[in-house]
C-alpha positions in Angstrom: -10.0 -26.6 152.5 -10.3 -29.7 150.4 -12.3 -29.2 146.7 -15.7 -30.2 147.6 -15.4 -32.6 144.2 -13.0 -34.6 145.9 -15.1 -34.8 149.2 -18.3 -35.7 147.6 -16.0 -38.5 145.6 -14.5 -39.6 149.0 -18.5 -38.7 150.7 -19.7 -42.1 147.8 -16.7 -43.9 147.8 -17.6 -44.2 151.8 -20.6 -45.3 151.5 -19.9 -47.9 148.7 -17.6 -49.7 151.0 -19.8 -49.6 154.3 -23.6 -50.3 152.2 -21.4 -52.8 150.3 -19.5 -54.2 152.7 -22.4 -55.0 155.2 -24.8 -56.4 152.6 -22.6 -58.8 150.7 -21.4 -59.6 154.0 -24.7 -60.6 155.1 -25.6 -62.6 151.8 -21.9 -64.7 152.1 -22.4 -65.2 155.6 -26.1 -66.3 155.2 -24.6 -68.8 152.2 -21.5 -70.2 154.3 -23.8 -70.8 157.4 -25.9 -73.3 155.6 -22.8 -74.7 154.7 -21.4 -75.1 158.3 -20.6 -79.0 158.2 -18.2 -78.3 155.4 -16.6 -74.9 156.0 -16.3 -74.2 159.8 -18.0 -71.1 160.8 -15.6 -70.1 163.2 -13.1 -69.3 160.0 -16.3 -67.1 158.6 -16.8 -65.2 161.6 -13.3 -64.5 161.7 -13.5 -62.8 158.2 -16.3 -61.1 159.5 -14.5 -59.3 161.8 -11.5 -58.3 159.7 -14.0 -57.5 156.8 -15.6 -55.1 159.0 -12.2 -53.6 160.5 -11.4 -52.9 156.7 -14.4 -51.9 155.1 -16.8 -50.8 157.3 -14.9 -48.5 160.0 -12.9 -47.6 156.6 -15.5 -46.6 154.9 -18.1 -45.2 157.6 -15.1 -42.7 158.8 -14.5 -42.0 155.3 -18.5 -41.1 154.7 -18.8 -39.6 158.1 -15.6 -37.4 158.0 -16.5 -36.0 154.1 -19.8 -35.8 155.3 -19.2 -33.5 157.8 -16.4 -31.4 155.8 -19.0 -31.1 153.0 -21.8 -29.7 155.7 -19.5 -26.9 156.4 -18.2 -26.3 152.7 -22.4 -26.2 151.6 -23.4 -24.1 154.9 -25.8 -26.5 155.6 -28.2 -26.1 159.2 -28.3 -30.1 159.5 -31.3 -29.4 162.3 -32.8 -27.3 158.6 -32.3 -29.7 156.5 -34.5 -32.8 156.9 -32.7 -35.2 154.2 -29.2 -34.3 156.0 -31.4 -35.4 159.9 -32.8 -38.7 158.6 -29.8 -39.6 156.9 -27.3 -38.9 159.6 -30.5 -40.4 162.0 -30.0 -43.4 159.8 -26.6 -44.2 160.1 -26.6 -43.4 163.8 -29.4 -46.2 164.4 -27.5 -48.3 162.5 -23.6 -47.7 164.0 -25.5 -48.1 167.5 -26.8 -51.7 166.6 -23.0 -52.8 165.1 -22.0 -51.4 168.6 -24.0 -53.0 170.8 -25.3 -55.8 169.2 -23.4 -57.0 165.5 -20.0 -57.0 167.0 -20.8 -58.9 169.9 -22.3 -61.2 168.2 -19.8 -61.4 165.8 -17.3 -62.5 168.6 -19.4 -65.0 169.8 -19.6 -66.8 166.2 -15.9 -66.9 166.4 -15.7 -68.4 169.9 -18.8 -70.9 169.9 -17.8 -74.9 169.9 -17.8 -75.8 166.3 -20.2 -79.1 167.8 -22.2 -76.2 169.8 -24.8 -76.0 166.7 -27.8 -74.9 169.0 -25.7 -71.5 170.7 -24.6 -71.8 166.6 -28.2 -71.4 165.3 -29.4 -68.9 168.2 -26.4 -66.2 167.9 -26.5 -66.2 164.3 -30.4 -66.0 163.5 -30.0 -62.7 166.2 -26.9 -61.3 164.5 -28.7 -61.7 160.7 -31.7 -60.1 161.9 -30.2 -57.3 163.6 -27.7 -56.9 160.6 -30.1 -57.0 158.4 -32.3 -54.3 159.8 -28.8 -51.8 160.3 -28.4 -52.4 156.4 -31.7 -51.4 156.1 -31.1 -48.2 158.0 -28.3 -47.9 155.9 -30.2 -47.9 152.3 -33.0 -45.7 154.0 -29.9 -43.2 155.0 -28.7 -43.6 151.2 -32.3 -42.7 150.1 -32.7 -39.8 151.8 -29.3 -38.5 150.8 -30.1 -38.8 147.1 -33.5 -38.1 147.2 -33.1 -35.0 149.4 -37.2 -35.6 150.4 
């Protein structure tokens, strides 16, 4: 069994690089958007993608795997123990809308006709306000880890 010290270092470590990852992600993108005539957004998108390869699978299987090895070092019940539902709840709402929505999106921004500004405009106002509601999920999850309410 792995010192519980070192999961819970790995458990923040985790969530520093996914909560990081997608909300700098979504303030850079929402920056080199509005400058689209001057950097080409397919380049952007493409960072996207790589950026969430690295850092947020990295660091979501990082925070889910300690996560779970540190529920069976504390013999937690997870249905008993409401901060350890809504957090888990949190990130699950979240990973399903990267899933099915984010990185879809995300590979149409990489593919749209840099002079297609309209499909441009459409695909990324979805993607920032679908992104931006996961991230919140993600802080809410955060909160209820901490807070333990």
């Amino acid at each position: 069994m792995v010192d519980p010290g070192w999961l819970r270092v790995a458990h923040v470590v985790g969530a520093v690089l996914l909560v990081g990852n997608v909300t700098v992600t979504g303030l850079w993108a929402a920056y080199l958007y509005q400058a689209r005539r001057e950097v080409p957004f397919r380049i952007v998108a493409r960072a996207i993608l790589w950026t969430d390869l690295v850092f947020t699978v990295g660091g979501g299987t990082l925070l889910v795997v300690s996560g779970a090895l540190l529920v069976r070092a504390g013999g937690y019940a997870i249905s008993d123990t409401p901060w350890l539902v809504q957090g888990i709840a949190a990130l699950a709402a979240s990973a399903v809308l990267w899933v099915t929505v984010l990185l879809p999106d995300q590979w149409r921004l990489e593919r749209i006709a840099p002079a297609d500004d309209a499909t441009l405009k459409r695909v990324f106002l979805r993607w920032s306000i679908v992104g931006w509601t996961a991230t919140a999920l993600l802080f809410y999850g955060l909160w209820a880890m901490v807070s333990k309410r």
